[in-house]
C-alpha positions in Angstrom: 99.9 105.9 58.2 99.9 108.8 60.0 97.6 108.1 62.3 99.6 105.2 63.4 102.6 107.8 63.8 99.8 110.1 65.7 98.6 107.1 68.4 102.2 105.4 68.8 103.6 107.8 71.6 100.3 107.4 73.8 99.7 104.7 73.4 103.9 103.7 74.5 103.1 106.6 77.3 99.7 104.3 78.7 101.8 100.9 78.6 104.4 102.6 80.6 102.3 104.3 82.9 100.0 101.1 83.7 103.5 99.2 84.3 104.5 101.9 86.7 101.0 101.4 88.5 101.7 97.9 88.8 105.1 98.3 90.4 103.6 100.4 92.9 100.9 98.5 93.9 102.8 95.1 93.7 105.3 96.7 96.3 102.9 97.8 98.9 102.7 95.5 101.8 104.9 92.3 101.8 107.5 90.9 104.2 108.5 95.1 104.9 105.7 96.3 105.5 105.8 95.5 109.3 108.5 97.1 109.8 107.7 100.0 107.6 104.6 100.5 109.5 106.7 100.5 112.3 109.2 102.7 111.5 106.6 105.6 110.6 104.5 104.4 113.8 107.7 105.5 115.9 108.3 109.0 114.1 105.0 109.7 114.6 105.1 109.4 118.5 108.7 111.1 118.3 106.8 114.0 116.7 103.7 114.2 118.5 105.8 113.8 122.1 108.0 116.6 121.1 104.7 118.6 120.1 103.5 118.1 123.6 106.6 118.5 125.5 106.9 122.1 123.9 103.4 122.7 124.7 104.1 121.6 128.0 106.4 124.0 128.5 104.7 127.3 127.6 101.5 126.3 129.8 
């Protein structure tokens, strides 16, 4: 019986794990992720026009 002792905490730990994965993936796109997409797609251009504005400025 100890080996059942020995395998019960991995094997609790995988389960978990997998379920986790699943969550994750389940969650990725849907009826957000247009505006998700967006949202990062306008932090991006904030960034990279204050990048060149700053550049700008030194040449």
């Amino acid at each position: 019986m100890d080996y059942v002792s020995a395998l019960v905490p991995p094997v609790v730990m995988a389960v978990f794990f997998i379920g986790v994965v699943r969550v994750i993936v389940k969650t990725q796109g849907g009826a957000a992720k247009a505006k998700e997409d967006a949202a990062v797609d306008a932090a991006l251009a904030r960034a990279e026009n204050a990048r060149q504005a700053s550049a700008g400025g030194d040449a």
